[in-house]
N, CA, C and O atoms as CSV, one atom per row, in Angstrom:
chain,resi,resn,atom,element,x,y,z
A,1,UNK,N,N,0.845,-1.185,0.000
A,1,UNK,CA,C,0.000,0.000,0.000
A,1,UNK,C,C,0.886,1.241,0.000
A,1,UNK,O,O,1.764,1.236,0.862
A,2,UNK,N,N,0.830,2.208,-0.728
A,2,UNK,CA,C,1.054,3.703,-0.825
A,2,UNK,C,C,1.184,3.914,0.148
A,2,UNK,O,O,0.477,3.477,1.056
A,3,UNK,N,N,2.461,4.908,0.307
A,3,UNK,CA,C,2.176,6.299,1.604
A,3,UNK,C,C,1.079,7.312,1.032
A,3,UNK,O,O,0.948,7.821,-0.082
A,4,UNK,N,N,0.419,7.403,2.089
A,4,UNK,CA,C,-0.904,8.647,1.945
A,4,UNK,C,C,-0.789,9.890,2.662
A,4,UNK,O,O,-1.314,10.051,3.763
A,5,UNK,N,N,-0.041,10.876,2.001
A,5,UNK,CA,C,0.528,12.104,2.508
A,5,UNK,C,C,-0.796,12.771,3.267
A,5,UNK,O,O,-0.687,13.250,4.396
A,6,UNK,N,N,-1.746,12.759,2.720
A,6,UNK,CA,C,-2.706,13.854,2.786
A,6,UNK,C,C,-3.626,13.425,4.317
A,6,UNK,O,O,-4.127,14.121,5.200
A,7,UNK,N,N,-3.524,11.740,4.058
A,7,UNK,CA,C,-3.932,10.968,5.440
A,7,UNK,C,C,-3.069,10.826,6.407
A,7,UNK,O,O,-3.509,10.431,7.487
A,8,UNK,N,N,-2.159,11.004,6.322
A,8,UNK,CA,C,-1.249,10.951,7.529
A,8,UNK,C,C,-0.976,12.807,7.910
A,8,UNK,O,O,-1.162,12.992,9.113
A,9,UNK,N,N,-0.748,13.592,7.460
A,9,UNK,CA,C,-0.788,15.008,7.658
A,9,UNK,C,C,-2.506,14.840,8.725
A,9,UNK,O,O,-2.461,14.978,9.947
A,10,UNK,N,N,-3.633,14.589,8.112
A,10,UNK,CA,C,-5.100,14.739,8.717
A,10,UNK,C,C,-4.933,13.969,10.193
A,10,UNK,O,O,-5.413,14.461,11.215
A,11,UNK,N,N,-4.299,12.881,10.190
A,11,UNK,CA,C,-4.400,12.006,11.714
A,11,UNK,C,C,-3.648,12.963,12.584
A,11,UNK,O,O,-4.031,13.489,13.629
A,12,UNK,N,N,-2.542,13.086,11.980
A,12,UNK,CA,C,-1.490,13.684,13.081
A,12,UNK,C,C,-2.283,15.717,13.315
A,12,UNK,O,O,-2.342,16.283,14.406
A,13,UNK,N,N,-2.559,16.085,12.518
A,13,UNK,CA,C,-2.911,17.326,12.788
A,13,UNK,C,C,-4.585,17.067,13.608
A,13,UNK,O,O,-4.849,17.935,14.440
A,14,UNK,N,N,-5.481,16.148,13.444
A,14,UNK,CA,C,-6.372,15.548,14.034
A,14,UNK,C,C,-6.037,15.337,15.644
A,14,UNK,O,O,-6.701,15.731,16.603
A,15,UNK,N,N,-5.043,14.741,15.639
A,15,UNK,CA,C,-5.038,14.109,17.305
A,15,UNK,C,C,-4.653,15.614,17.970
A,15,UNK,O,O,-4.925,15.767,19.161
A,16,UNK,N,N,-4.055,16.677,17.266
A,16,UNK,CA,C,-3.696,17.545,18.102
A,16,UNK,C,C,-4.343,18.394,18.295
A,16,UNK,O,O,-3.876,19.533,18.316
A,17,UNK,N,N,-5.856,18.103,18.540
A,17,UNK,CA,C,-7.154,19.719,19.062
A,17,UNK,C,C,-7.080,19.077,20.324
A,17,UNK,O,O,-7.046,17.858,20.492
A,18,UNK,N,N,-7.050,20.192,21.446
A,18,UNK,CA,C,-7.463,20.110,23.025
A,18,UNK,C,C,-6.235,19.812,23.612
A,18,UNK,O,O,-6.120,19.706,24.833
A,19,UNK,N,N,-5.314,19.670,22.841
A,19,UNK,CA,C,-3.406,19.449,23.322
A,19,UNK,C,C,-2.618,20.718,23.081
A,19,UNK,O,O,-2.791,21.803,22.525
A,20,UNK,N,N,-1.205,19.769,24.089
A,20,UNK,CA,C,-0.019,21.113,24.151
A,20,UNK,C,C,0.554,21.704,22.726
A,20,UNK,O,O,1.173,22.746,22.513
A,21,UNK,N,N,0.039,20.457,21.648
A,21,UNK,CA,C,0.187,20.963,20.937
A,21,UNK,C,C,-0.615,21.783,19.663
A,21,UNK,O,O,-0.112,22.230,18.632
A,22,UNK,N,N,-1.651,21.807,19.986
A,22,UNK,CA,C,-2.675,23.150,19.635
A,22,UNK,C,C,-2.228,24.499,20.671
A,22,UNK,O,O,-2.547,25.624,20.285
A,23,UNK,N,N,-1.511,24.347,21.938
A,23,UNK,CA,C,-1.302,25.630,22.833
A,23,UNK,C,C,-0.352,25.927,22.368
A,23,UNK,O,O,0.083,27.037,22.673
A,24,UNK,N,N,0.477,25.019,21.343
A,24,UNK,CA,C,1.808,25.648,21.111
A,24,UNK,C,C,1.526,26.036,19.314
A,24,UNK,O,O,2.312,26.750,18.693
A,25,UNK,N,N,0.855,25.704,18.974
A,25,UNK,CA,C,0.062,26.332,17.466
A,25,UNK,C,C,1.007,25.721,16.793
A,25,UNK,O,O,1.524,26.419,15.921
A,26,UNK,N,N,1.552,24.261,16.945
A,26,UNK,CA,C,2.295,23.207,16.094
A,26,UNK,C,C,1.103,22.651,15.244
A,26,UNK,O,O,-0.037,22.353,15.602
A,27,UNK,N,N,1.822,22.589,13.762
A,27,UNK,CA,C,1.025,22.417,12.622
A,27,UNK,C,C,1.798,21.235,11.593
A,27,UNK,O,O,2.803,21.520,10.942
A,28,UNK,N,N,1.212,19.996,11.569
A,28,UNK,CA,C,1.982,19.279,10.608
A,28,UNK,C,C,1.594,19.780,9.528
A,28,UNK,O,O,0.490,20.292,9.341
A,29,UNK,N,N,2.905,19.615,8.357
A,29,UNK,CA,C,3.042,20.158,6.935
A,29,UNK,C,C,3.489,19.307,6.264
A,29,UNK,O,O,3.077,19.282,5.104
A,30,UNK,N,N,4.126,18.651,6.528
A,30,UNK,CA,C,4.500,17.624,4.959
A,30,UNK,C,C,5.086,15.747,5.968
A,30,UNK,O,O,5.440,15.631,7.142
A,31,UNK,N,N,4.980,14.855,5.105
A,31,UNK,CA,C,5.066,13.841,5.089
A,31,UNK,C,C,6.091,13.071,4.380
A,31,UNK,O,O,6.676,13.708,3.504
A,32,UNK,N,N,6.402,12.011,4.527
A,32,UNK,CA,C,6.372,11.137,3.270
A,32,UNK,C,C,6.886,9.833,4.223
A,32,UNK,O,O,6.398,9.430,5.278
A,33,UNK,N,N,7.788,9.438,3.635
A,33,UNK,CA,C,7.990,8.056,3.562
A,33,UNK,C,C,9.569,7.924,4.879
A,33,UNK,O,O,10.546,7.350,4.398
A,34,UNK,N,N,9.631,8.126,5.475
A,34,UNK,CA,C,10.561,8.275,6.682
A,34,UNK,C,C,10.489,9.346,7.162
A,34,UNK,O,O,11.557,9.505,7.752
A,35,UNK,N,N,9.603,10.601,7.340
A,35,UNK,CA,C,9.975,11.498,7.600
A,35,UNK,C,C,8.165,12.459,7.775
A,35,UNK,O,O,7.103,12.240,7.192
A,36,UNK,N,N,8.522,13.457,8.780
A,36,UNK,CA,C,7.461,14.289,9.074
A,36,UNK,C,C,7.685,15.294,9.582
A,36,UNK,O,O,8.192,15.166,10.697
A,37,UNK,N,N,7.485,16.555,9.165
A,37,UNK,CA,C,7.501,17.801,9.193
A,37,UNK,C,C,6.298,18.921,10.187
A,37,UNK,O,O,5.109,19.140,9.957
A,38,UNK,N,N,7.085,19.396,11.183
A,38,UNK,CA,C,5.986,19.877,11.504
A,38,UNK,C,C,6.421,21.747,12.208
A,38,UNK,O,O,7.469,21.907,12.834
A,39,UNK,N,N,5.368,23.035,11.934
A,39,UNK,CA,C,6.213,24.030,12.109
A,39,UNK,C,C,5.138,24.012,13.645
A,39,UNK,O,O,4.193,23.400,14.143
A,40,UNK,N,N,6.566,25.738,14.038
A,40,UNK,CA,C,5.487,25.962,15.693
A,40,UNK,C,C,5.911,27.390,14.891
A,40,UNK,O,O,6.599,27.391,13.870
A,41,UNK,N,N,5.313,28.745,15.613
A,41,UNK,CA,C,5.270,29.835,15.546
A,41,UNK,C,C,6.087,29.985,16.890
A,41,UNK,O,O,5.886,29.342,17.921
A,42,UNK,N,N,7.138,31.050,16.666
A,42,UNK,CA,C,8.197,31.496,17.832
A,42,UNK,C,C,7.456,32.967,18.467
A,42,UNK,O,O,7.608,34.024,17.856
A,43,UNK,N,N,6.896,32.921,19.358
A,43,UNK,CA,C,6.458,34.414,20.188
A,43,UNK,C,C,6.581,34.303,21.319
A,43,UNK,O,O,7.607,33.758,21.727
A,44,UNK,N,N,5.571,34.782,22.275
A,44,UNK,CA,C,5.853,35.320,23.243
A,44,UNK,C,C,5.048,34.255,24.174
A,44,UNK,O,O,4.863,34.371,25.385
A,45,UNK,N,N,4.658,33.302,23.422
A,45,UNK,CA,C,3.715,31.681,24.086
A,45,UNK,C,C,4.908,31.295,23.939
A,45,UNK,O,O,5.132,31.218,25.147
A,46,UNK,N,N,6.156,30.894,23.338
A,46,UNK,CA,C,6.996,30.078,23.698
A,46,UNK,C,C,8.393,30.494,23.577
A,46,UNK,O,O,9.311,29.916,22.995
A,47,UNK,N,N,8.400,32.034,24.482
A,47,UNK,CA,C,9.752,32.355,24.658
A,47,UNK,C,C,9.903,32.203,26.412
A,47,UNK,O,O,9.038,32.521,27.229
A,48,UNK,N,N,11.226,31.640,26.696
A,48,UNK,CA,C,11.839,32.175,28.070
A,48,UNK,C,C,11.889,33.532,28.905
A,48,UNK,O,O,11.123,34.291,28.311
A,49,UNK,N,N,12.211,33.923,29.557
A,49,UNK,CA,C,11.631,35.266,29.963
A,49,UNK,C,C,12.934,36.189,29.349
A,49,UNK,O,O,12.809,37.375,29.654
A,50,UNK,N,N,14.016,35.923,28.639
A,50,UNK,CA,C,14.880,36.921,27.860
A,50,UNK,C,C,14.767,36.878,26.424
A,50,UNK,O,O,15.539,37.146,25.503
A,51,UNK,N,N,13.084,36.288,26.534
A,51,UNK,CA,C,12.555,36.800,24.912
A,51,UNK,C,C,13.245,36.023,24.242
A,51,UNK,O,O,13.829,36.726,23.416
A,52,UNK,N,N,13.664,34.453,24.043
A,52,UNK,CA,C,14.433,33.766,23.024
A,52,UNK,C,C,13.244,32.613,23.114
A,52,UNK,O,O,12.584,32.545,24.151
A,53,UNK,N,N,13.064,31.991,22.357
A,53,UNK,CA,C,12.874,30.635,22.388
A,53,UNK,C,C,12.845,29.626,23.152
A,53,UNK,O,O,13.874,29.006,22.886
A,54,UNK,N,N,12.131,28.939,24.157
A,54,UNK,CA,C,12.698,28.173,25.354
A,54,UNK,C,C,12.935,26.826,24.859
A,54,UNK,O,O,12.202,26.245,24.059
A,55,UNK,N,N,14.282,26.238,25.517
A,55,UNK,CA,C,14.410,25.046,25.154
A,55,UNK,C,C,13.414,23.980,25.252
A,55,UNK,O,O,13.569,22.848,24.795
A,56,UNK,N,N,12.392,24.402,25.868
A,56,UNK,CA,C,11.392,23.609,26.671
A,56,UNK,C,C,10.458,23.208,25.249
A,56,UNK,O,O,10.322,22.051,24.852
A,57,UNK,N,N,9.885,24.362,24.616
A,57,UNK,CA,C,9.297,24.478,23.789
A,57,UNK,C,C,9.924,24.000,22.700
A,57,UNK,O,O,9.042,23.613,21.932
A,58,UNK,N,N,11.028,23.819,22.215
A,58,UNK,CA,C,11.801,23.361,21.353
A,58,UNK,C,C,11.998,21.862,21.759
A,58,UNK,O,O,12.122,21.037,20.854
A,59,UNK,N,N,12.030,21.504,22.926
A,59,UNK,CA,C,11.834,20.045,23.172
A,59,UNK,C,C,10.677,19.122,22.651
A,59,UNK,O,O,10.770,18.089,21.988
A,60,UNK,N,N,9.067,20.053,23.334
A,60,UNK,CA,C,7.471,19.786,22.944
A,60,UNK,C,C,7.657,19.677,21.233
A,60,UNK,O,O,7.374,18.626,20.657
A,61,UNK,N,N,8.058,20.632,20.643
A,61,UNK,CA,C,8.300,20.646,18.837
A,61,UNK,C,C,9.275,19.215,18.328
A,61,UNK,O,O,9.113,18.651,17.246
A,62,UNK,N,N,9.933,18.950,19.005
A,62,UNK,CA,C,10.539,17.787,18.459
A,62,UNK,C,C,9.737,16.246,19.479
A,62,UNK,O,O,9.262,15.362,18.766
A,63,UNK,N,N,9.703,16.167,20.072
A,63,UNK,CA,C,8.897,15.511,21.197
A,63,UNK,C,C,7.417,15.040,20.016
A,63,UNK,O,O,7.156,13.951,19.504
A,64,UNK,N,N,6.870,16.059,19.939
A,64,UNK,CA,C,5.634,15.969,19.034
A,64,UNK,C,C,5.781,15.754,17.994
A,64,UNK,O,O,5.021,14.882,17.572
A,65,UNK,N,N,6.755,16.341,16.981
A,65,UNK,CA,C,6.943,15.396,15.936
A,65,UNK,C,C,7.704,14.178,15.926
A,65,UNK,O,O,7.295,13.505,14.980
A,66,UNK,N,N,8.381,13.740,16.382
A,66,UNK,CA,C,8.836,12.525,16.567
A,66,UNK,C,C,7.770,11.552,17.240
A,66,UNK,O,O,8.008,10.445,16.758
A,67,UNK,N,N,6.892,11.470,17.974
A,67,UNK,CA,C,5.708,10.867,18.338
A,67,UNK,C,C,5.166,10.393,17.564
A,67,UNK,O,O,5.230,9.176,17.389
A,68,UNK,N,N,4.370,11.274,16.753
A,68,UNK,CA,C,3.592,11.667,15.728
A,68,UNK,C,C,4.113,10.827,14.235
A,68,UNK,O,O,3.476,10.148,13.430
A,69,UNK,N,N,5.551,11.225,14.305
A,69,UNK,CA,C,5.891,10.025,12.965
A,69,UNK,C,C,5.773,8.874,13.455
A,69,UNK,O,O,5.067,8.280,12.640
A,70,UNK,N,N,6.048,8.111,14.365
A,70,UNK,CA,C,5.953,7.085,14.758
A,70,UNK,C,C,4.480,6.090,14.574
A,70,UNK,O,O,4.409,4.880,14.360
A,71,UNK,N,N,3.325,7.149,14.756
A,71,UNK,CA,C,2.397,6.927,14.601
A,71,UNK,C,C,1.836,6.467,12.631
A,71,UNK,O,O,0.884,5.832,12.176
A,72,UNK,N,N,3.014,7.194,11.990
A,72,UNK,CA,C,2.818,6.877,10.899
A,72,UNK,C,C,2.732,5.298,10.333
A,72,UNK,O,O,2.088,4.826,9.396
A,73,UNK,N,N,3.583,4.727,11.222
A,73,UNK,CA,C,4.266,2.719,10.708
A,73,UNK,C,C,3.341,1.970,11.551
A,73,UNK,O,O,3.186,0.788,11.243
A,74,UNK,N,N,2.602,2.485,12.696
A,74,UNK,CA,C,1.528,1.592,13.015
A,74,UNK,C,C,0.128,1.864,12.750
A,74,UNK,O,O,-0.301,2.882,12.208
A,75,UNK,N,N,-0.724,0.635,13.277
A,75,UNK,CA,C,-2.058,0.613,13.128
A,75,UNK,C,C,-2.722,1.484,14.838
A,75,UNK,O,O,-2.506,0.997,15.947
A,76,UNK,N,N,-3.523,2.818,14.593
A,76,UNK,CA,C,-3.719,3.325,15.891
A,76,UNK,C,C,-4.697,2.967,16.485
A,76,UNK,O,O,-5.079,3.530,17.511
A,77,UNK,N,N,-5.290,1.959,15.949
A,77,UNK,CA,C,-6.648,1.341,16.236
A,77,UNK,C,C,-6.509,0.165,17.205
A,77,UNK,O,O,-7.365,-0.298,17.959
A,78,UNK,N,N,-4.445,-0.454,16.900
A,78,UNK,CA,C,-4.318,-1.740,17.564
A,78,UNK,C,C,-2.971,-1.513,18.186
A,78,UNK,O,O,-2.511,-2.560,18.642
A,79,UNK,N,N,-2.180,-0.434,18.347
A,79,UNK,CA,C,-0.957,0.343,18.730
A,79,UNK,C,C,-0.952,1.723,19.327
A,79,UNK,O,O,-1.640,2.645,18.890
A,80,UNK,N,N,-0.140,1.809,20.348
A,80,UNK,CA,C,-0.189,3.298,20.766
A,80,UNK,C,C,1.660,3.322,20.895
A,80,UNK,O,O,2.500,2.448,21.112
A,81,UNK,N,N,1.715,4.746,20.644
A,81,UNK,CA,C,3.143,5.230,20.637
A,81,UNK,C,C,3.715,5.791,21.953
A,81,UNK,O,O,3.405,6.982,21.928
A,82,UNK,N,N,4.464,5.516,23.213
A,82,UNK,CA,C,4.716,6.484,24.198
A,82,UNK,C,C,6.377,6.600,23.709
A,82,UNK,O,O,7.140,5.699,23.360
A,83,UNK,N,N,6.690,8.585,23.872
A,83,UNK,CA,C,8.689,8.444,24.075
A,83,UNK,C,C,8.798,7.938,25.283
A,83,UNK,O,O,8.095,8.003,26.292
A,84,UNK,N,N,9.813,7.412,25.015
A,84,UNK,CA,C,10.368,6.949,26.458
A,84,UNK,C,C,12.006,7.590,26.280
A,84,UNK,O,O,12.693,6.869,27.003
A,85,UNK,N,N,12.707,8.407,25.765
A,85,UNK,CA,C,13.786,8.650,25.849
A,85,UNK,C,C,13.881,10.422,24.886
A,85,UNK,O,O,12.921,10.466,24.118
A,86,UNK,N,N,14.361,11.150,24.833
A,86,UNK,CA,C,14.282,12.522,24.230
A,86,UNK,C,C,15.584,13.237,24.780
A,86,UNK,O,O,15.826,13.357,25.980
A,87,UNK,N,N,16.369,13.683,23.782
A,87,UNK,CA,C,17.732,14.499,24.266
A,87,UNK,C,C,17.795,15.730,23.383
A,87,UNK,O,O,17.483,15.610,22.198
A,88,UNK,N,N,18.148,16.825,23.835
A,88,UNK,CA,C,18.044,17.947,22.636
A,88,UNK,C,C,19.062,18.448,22.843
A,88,UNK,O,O,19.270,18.469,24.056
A,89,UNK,N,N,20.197,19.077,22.025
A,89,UNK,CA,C,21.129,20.290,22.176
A,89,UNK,C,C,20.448,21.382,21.385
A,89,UNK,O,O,19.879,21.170,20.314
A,90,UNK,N,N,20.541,22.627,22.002
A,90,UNK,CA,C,20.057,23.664,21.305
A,90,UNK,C,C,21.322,24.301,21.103
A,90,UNK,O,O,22.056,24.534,22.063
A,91,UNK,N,N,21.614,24.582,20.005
A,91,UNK,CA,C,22.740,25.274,18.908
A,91,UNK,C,C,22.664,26.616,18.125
A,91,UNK,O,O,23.406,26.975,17.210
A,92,UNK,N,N,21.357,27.446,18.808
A,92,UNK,CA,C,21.101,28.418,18.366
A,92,UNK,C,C,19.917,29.245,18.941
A,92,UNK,O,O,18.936,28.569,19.252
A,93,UNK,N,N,19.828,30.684,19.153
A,93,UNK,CA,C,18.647,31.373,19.219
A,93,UNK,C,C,17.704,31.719,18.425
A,93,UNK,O,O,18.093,31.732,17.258
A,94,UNK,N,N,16.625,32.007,18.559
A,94,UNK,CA,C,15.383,32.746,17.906
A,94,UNK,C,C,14.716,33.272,18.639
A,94,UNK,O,O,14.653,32.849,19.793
A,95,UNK,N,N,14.014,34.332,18.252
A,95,UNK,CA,C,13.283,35.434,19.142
A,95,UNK,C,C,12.004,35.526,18.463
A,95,UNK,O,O,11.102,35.671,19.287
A,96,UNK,N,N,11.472,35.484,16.907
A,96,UNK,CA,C,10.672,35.612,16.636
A,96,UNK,C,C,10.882,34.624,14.946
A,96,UNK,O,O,11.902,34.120,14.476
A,97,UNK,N,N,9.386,34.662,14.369
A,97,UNK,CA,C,9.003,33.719,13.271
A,97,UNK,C,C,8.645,32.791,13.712
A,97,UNK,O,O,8.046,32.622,14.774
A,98,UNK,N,N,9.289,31.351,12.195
A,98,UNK,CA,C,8.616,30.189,12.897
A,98,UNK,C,C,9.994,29.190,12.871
A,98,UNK,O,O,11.155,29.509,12.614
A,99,UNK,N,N,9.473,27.963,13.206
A,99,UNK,CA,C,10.744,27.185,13.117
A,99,UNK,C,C,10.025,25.957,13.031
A,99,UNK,O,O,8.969,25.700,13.608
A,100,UNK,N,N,10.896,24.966,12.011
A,100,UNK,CA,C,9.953,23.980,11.335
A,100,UNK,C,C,11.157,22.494,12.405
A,100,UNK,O,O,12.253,22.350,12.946
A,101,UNK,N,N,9.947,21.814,12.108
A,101,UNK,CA,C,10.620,20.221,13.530
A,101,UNK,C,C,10.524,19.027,12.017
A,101,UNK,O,O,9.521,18.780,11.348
A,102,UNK,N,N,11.696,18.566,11.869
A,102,UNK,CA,C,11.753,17.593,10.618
A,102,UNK,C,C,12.202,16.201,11.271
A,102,UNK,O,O,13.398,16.133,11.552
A,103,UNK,N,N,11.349,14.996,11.572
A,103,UNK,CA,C,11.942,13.870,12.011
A,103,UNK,C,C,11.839,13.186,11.033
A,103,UNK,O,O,10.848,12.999,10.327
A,104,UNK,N,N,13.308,12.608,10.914
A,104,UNK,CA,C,13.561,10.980,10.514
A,104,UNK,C,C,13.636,9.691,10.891
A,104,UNK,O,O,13.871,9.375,12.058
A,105,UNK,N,N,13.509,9.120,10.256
A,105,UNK,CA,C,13.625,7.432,11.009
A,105,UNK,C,C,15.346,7.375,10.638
A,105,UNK,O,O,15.959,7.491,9.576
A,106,UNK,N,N,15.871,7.088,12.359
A,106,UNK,CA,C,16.822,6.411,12.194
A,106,UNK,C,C,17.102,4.851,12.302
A,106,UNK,O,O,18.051,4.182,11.891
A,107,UNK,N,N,16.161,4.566,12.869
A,107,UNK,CA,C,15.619,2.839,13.758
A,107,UNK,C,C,14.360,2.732,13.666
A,107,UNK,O,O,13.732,3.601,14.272
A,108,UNK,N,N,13.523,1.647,12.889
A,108,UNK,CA,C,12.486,1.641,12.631
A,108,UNK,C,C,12.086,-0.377,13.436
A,108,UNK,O,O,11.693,-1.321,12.749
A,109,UNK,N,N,12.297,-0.410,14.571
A,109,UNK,CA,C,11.902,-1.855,14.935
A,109,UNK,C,C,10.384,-2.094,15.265
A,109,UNK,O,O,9.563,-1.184,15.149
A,110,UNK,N,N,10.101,-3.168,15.618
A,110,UNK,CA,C,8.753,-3.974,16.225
A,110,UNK,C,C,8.116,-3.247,16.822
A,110,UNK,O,O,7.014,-2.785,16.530
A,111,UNK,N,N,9.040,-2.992,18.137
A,111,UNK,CA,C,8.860,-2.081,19.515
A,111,UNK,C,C,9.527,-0.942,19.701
A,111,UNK,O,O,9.186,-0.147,20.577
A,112,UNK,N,N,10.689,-0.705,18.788
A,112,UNK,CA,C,11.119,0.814,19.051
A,112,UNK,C,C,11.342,1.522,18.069
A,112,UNK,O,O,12.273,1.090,17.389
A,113,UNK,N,N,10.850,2.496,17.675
A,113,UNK,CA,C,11.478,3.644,16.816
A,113,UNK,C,C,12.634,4.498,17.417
A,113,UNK,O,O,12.557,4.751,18.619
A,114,UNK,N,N,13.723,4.980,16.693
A,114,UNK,CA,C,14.302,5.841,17.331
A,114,UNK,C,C,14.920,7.207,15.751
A,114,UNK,O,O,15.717,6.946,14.849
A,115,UNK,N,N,14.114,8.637,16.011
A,115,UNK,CA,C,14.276,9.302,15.702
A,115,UNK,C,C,15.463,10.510,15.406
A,115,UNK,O,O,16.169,10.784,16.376
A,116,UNK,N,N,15.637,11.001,14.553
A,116,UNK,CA,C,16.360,12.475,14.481
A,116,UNK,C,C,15.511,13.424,14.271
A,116,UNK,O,O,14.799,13.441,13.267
A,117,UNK,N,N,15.473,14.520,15.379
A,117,UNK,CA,C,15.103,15.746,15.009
A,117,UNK,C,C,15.443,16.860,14.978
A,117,UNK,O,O,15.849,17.447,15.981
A,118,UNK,N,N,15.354,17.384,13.838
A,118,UNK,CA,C,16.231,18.582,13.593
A,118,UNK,C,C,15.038,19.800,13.205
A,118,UNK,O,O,14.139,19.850,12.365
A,119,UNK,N,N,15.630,20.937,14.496
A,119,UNK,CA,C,15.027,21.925,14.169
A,119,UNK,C,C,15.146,22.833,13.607
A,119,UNK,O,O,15.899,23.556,14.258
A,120,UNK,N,N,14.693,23.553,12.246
A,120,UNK,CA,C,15.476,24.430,11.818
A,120,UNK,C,C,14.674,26.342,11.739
A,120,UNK,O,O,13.850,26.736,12.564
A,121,UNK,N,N,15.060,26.964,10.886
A,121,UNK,CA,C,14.724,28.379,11.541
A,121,UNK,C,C,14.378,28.499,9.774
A,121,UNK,O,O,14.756,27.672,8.944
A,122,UNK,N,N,13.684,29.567,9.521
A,122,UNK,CA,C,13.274,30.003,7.866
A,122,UNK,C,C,14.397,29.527,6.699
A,122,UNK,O,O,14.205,29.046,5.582
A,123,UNK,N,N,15.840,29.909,7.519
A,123,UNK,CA,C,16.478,29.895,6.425
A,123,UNK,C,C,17.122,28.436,6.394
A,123,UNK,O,O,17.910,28.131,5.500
A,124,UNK,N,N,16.944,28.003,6.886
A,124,UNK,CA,C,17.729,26.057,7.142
A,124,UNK,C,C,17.843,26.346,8.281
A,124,UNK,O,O,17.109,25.911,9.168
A,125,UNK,N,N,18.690,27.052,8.429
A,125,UNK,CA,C,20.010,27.430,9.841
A,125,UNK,C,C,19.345,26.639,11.086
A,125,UNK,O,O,18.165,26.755,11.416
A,126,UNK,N,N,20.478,25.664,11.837
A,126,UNK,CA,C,19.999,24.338,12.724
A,126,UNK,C,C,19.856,25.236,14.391
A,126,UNK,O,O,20.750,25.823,15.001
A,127,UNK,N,N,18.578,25.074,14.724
A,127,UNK,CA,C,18.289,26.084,15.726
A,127,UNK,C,C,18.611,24.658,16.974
A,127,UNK,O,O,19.364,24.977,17.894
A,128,UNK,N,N,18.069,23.183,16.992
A,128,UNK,CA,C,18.232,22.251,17.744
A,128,UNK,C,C,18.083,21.035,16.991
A,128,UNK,O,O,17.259,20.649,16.161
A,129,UNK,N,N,19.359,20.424,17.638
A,129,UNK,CA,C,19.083,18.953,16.916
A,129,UNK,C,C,18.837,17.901,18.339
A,129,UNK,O,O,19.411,18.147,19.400
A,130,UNK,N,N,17.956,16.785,18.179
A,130,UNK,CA,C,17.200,16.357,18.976
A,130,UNK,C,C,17.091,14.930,18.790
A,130,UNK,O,O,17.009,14.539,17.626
A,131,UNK,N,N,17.076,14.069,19.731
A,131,UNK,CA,C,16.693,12.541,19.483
A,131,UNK,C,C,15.758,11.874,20.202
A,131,UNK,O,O,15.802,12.005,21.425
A,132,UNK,N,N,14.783,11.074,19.639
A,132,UNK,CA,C,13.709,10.496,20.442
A,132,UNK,C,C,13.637,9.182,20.337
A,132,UNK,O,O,13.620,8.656,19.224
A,133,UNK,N,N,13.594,8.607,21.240
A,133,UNK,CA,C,12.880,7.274,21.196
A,133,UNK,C,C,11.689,6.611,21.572
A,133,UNK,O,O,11.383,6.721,22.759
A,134,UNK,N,N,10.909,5.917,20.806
A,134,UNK,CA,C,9.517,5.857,21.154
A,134,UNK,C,C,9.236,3.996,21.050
A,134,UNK,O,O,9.536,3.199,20.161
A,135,UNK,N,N,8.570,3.813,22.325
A,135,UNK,CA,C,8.313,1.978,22.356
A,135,UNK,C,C,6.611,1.980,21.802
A,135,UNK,O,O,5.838,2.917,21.999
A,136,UNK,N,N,6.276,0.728,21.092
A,136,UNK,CA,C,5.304,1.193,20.529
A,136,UNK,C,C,4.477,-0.396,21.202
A,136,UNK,O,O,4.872,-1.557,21.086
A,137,UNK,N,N,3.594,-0.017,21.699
A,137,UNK,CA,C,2.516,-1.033,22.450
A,137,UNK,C,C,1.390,-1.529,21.800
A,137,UNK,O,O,0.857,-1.116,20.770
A,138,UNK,N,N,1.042,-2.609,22.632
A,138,UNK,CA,C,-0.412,-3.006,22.189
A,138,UNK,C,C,-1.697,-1.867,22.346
A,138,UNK,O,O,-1.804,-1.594,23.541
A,139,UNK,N,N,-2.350,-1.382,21.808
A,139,UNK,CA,C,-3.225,-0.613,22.298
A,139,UNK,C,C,-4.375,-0.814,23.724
A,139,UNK,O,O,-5.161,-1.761,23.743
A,140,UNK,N,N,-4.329,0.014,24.634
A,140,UNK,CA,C,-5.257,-0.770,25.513
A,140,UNK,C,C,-6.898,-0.385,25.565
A,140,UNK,O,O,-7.381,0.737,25.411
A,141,UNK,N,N,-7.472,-1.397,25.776
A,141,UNK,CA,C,-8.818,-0.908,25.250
A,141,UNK,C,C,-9.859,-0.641,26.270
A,141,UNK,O,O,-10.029,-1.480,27.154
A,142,UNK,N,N,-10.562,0.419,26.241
A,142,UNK,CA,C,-11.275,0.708,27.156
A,142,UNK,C,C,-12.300,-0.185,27.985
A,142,UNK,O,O,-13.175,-0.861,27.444
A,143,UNK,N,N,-12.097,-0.112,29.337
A,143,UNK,CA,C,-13.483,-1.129,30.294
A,143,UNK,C,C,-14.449,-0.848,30.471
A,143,UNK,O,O,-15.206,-1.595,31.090
């Protein structure tokens, strides 16, 4: 079966109404076939108090997209995704715009995915690079 860009962009931007990541106005944008793209808007919802960018928020942006791809290789009907591991170096400031969260599959197993995420700023320029790992379960079903 096809990758379905347009269906996998709808799930992942779907699961995120009433979440941190609707408070953080993270928007998936593109897809494909190892990989998922997603931007946040840089203001004054997710700056530190010297007006930069908080690493925190730059964590949630890679955190969420790396989740979120993960969700791409299983069935969510019979699988759920939790990280269980996330490391970020931040390598740069921003104060304002947006900044886009690009994960790859570096490890694609049974039970674990393990991600690269790289955050970047309008012009490429690497604002945080980031790694996640996510164990992927049986789904549990409601009593």
């Amino acid at each position: 079966m096809a990758f379905d860009k347009d269906k996998a962009l709808k799930m992942c931007n779907d699961y995120s109404k009433n979440t941190l990541m609707e408070t953080l106005e993270i928007v998936y944008t593109d897809a494909g076939e190892g990989f998922l793209e997603a931007k946040m808007p840089v203001n004054p919802r997710v700056h530190q108090p010297m007006g930069l960018l908080h690493g925190g928020a730059s964590v949630a942006l890679a955190e969420s997209v790396g989740s979120a791809a993960s969700l791409m290789f299983v069935n969510p009907e019979l699988q759920e995704v939790r990280g269980i591991e996330i490391s970020a170096n931040h390598l740069r400031s921003k104060r304002d715009g947006v900044v886009t969260g690009t994960a790859r599959i570096v490890h694609q197993g049974r039970s674990l995915h393990l991600w690269e995420v790289k955050i970047t700023d309008e012009q490429g320029k690497l604002i945080s690079l980031c790694k996640i790992t996510n164990m992927v379960l049986p789904r549990k079903r409601n009593v």
